[in-house]
Every structure is written in C-alpha cells, then in structure tokens.
ROROLUM-112142 format. One record per atom (N, C-alpha, C): residue in one letter; x, y, z. Coordinates in steps of 0.05 Angstrom, whole numbers, plus 5000, padded with zeros to 4 digits. Example, Ala and Ser with C-alpha at 12.3 -4.5 7.8 and 13.67 -1.06 7.14 Angstrom:
<pts>
a526448865156;a524649105156;a526449345156;s525749555142;s527349795143;s525850015157;
</pts>
This chain:
<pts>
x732128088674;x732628368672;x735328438686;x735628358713;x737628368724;x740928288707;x740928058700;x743628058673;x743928168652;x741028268648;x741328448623;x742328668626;x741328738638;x743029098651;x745629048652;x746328898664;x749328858672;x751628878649;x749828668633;x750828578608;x750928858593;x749428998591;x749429248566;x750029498580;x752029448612;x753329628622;x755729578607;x756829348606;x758729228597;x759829398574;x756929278564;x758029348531;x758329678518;x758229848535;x758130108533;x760730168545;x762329908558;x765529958570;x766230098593;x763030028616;x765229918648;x765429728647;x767329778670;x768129478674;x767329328694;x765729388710;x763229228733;x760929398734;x758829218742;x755529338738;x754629158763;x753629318784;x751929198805;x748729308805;x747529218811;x744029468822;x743129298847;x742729548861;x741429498891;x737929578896;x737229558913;x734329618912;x734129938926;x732830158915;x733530298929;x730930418945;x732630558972;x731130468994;x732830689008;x732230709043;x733830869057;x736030819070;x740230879067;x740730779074;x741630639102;x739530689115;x739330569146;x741730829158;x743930479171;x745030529195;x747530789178;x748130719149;x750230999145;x748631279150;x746431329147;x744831599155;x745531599187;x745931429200;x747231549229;x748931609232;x751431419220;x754631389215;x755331739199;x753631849174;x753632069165;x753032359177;x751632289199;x750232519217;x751932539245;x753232369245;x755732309274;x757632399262;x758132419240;x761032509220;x761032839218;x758932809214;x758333139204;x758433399232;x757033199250;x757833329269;x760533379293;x762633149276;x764733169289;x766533419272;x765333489251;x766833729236;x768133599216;x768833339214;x770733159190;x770733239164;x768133339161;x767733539129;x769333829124;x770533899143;x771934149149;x769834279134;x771034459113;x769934609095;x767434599074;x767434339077;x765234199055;x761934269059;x760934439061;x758834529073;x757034429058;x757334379028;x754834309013;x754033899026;x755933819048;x755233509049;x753833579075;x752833779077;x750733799098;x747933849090;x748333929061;x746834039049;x743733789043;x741233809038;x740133579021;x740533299032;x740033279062;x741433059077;x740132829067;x737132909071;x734632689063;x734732619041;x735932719021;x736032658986;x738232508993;x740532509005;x742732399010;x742632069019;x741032079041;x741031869047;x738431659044;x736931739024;x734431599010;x734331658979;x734731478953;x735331538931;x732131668915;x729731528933;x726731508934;x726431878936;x727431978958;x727632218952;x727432448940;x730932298932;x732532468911;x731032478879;x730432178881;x729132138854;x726031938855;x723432168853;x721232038856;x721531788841;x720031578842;x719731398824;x722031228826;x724531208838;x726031068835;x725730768850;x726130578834;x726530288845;x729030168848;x730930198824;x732530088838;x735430238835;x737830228843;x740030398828;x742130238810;x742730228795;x744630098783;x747630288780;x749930148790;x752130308803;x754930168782;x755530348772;x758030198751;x760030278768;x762530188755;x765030198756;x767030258740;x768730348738;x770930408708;x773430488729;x775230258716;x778130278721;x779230518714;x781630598735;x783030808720;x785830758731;x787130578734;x789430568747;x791430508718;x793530708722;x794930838693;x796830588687;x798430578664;x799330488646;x802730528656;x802430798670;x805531028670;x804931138695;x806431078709;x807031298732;x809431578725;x808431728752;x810531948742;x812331968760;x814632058754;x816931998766;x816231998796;x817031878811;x817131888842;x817132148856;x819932218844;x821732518849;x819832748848;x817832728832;x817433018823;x814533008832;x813333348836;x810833328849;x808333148845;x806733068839;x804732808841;x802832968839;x800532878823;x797932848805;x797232488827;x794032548841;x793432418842;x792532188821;x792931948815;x792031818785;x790131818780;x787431788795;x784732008782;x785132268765;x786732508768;x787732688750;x789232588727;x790132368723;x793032368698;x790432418679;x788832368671;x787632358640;x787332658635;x787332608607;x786932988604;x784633058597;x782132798603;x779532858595;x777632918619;x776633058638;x776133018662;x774432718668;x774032608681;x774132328690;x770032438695;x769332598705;x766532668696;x765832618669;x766532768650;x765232758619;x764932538613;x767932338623;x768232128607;x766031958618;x765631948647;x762531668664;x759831828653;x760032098654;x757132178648;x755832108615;x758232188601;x756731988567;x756731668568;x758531518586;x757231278583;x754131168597;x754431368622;x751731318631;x749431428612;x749531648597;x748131688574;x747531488548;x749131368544;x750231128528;x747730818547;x748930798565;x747330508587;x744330698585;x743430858595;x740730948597;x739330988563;x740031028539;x739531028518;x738730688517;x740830568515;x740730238515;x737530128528;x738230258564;x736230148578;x733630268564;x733930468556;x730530608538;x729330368517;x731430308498;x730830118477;x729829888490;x730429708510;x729129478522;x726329478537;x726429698551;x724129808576;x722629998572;x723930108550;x721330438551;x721830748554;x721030868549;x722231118561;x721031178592;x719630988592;x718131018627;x720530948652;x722430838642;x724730678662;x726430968674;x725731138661;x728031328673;x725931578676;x725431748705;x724432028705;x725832228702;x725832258679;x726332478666;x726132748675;x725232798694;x724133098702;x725833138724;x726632958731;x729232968756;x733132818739;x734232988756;x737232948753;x737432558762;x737832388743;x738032128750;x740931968747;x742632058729;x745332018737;x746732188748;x749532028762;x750832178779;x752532048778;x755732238777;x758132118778;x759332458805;x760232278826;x761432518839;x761332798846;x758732808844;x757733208846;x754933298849;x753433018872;x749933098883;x750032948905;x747932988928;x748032808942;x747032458941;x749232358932;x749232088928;x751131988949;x750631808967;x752831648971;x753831388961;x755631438943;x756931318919;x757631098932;x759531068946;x760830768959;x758430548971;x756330728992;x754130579000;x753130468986;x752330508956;x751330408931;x753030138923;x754730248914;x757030088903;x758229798923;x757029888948;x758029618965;x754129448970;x752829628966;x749329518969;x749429338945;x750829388921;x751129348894;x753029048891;x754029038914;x755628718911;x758328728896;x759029028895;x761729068878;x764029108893;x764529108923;x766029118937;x764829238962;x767529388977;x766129329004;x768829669003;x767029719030;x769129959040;x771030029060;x773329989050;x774829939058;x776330079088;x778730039100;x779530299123;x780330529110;x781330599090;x780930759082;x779830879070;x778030819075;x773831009069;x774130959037;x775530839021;x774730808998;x773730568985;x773130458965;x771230328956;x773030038946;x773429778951;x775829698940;x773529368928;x774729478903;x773129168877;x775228928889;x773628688893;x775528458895;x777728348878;x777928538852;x779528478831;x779628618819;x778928908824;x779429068802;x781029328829;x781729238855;x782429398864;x780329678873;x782629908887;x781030098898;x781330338875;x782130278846;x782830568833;x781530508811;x778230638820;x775230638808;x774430878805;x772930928791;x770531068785;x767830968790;x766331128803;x763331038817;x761531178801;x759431088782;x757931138769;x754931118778;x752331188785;x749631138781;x747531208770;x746431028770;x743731048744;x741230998761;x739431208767;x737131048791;x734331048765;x734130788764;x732130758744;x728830678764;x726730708751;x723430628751;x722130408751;x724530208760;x725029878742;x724629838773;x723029638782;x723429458811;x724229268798;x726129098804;x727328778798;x726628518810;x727228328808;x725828078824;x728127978830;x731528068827;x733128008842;x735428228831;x736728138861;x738628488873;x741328408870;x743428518882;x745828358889;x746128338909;x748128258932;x747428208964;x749828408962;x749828568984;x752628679002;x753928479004;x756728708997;x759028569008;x760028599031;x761128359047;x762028409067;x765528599071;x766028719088;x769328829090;x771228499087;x773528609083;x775128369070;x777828499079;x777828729100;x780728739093;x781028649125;x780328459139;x781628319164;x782728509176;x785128449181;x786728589223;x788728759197;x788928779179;x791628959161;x790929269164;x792529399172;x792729659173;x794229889163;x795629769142;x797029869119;x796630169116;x793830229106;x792830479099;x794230579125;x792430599142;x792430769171;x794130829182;x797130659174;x799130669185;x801530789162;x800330819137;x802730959124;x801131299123;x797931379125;x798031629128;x799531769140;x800631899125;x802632189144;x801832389164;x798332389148;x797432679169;x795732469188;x794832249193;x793032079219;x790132239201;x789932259187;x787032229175;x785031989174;x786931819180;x784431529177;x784531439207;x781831579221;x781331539250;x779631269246;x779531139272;x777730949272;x775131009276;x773131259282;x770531309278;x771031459247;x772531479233;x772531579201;x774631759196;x774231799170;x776632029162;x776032319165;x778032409179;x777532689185;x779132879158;x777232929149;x777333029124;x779533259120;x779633429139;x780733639143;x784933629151;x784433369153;x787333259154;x787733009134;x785833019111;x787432889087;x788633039071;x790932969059;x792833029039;x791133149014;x789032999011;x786733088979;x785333298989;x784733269003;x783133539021;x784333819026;x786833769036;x788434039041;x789434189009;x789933958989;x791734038966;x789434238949;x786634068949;x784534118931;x782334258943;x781734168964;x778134328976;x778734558993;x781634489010;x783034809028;x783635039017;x781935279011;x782435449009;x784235599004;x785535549024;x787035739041;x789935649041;x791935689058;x794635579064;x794535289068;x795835149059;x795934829077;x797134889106;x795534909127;x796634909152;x799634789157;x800334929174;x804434969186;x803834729190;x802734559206;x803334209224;x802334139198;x802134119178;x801033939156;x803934019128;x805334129133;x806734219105;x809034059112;x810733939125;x812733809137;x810833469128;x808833459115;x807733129125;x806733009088;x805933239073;x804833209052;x806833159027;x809133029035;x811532959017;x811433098992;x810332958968;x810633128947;x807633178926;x806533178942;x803133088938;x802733428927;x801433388903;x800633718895;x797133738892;x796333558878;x793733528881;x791933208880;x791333238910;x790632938917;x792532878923;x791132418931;x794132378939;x792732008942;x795031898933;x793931598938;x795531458953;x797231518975;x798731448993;x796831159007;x794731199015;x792731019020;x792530829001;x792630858982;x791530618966;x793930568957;x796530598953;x798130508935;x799430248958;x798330308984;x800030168998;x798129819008;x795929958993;x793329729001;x794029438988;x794929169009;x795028938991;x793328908964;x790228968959;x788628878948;x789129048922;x790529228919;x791529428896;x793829308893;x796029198908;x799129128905;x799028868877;x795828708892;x794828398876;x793528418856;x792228648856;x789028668830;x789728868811;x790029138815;x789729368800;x793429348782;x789929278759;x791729258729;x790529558712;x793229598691;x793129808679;x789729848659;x789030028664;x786430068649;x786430088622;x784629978601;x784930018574;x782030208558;x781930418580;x780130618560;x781230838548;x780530868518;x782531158506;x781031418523;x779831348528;x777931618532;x780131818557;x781331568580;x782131708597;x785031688596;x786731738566;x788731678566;x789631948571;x792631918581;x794432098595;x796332268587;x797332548587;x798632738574;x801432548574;x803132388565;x805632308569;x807532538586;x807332738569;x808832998573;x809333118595;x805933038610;x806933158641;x807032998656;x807532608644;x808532458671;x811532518664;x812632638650;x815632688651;x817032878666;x814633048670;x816333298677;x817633248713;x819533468708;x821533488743;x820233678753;x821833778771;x820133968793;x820834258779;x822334278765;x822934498756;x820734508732;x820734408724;x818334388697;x816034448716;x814834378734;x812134438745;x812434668756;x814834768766;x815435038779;x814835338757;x815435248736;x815135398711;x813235418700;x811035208708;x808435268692;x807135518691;x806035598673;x804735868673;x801135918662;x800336098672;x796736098673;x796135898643;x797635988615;x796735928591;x797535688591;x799035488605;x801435288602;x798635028608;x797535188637;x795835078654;x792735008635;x791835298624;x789435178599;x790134958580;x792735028567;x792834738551;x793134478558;x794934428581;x794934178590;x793234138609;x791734268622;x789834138639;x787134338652;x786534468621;x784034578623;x781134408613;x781034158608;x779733998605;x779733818620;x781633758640;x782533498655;x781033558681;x780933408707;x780033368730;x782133588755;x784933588743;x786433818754;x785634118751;x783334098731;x782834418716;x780434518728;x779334258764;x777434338773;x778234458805;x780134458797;x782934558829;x783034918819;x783934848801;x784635178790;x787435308798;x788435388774;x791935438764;x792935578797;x791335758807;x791535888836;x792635728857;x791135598858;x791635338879;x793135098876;x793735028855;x795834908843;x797935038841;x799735238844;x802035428847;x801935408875;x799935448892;x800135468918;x801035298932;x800134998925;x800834838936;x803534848923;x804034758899;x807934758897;x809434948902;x808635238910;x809835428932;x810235288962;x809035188967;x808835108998;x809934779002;x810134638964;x811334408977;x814434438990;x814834249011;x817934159016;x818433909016;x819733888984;x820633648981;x822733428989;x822133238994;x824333119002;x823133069039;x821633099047;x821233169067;x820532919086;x819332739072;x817532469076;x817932249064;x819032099059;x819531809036;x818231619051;x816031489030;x814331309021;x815731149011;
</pts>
C-alpha cells in the first residue's frame, strides 16, 4: 500500500510523495507554544487559533491514520530582471499555486477511492490542505522522509531543493510501513542567517514580524521606518533565504508543470512599468494568481515605500 500511494501521487504530477503516521506532534507543540508566546507571529492571530487541531492531525480529522504529504516544484524557468521590483517565485504563475495542489489532491484522493474504497477518506471533515488550516505542513513533510527543516524555517527536498509546495492528504488507511524522519543536513553553513537583511532568522526561530514576506504581504499597515532601508527591492515576499541556500545553488531545477506557468510579460517589466500599474491592470494580470491574495492596495503600498537601490544581494 505504502508504494502504491506514492506511485499514483506520482502519476497525477507531484513530484515527491511521503506518508507519516499520524499522531501528536510531540516536541514541535512545545517549540509552537514558546513561539507564539514570544510574539514571532506578529499579526497572525488565526496561528493561535485551533492549537489542538494544529498539533494532532487525529483531531483535526476524526478517523485519521495516516497523512500522506506531496510535493510540487516551482522553481521558474525565467527570472525577472534583478533591477526591478521582485515577485516572490511562489507568485510568478498566474494560476494561484492553491487551485493548482488542491485539484491534484482531488485527482490522488479520487485515485486512492478506486483502490481502497470510499471508506479511506472522511468525508464529513475538511481532509486536504494546501497552506490555509491548521496543519503544520513542514512537520509533516519532514515526519514524511521528504526533507528536513532547514535554518531558514523552510522545508528543503535533498534534490529537489527548498522551492516546494507542501500538499496533504490525511486518509482512514493505517499502513504497516511509514517513512522515517529526516534528519537536518545543513551542518555549521549559515548562509540563510547571514544574508537576511532584517535578522529574522533568530536561533530560537523566525521572528515573523521582521521577515521581508511578512512585512510586504501579512503587515497591514506601513512597513516600519528601521525595515524600509533593508527590504532592497522585494514587493511581495521574498526569497533572499533560499536563493542563497547551497542545497538550491546544487538541486533546484526549473519546474515542468503548465499549470503554474508564468505571465512572460511581467518578468519583463522595469520599475516604471510596475509604478504604472493600475486597479484594472492588476485584475488582469494577477487576479487569479497568488499576488491577487495581497491585494492591488498593498501592492502600490509597498512600491510607494520601496527604496531602490538600497541593499545589493
């Protein structure tokens, strides 16, 4: 059962498939409750929310045995000019990067029905999740034997790199074998930690409220005065962390799904072209996309407040 799943993750086009047993996850439910109370969530009030569903999948989802956790590349084909404001590469597709994991996991759970039953999945509860319940996605994904998490709190595949998509499926299925955790792999290198601009990557965790993706996208409000001198040319999100990670410099090859292919048009544009965009400019090019969950407001805001030139990477 265990290769089978894997196998007909495959074939529905991720590109890694782990499943863990699911259970409570221990020592991160402390590591999460020490976080939370250092404020690191700034604004994020809903990851306080549903702690117990959070950190037990059994919970979240009666009946669950085990979780099966995919993966899908997204590391682009095209970068966009250096010069000009920056689209985290999770944003380049113009399809939001949700629609596209949520029909394949519809796709793998259809599959899994035809082998197992309609009994494998409870239905009466929300059972996939891509990025928007309390799941902890990476804890899965490293329980799952698909990598390990890295210093910069993100999730990094031994070969497919850290520029993923985290997918889960918590099925009704107990298995008679799991995958093992992975162990961390990134030794004494401090790359990440040391090219952040704002010191977001503390050694008890990332203080949320001083990442670059955080201030551009979840901040409300102004990007704070000590933070606008540091965010180079970052408009929404920011992969400063990962672009600088050995294990992305060696592994992360261009992805080949159409689904999440990229506007050409706006990896061209200059700063003046983004300066010009306008509300209607903003629905067509990226009212379907993952940028279109920032909102045209806050996207002007931040390129009002970028100063470019300020920081070279």
């Amino acid at each position: 059962m265990h290769h089978l799943i894997k196998d007909i993750a495959l074939s529905v086009g991720f590109d890694a498939c782990g499943i863990a047993k699911a259970e409570a996850v221990g020592d991160d439910e402390v590591y999460l409750q020490k976080w939370l109370d250092k404020g690191y969530h700034g604004s994020m009030s809903y990851l306080e929310r549903n702690f117990e569903k959070r950190c037990n999948p059994t919970v979240l989802v009666p009946e669950c045995k085990s979780v099966v956790v995919v993966l899908l590349n997204y590391y682009p084909s095209k970068l966009q000019n250096p010069q000009a404001p920056q689209l985290a590469k999770y944003a380049y597709s113009e399809i939001d990067y949700h629609t596209v994991i949520k029909t394949k996991l519809s796709q793998l759970e259809t599959e899994l029905k035809k082998h197992y039953g309609e009994g494998i999945i409870n239905a009466s509860f929300q059972h996939s999740f891509v990025d928007s319940a309390p799941v902890l996605e990476r804890h899965w994904a490293q329980q799952a034997g698909l990598g390990w998490i890295g210093k910069n709190k993100q999730l990094i595949h031994p070969s497919l790199g850290s520029y993923v998509f985290i997918g889960s499926l918590m099925i009704n299925l107990a298995l008679d074998e799991y995958d093992s955790p992975m162990p961390p792999r990134c030794g004494k290198c401090t790359k990440c930690l040391d090219a952040c601009p704002t010191s977001a990557l503390q050694p008890d965790g990332m203080d949320a409220r001083r990442c670059i993706s955080y201030l551009t996208i979840e901040n409300k409000g102004e990007i704070p005065a000590e933070f606008k001198s540091m965010i180079a040319n970052q408009i929404i999100g920011c992969d400063i962390c990962g672009d600088v990670c050995p294990w992305n410099k060696k592994w992360a090859k261009p992805h080949h799904h159409s689904e999440l292919a990229t506007n050409k048009e706006v990896l061209q544009w200059d700063k003046s072209k983004w300066s010009e965009l306008s509300a209607q400019d903003y629905k067509i090019y990226f009212g379907k996309s993952s940028v279109g969950r920032a909102g045209y407001n806050k996207l002007k805001q931040n390129l009002e407040q970028l100063e470019m030139g300020t920081t070279t990477f």
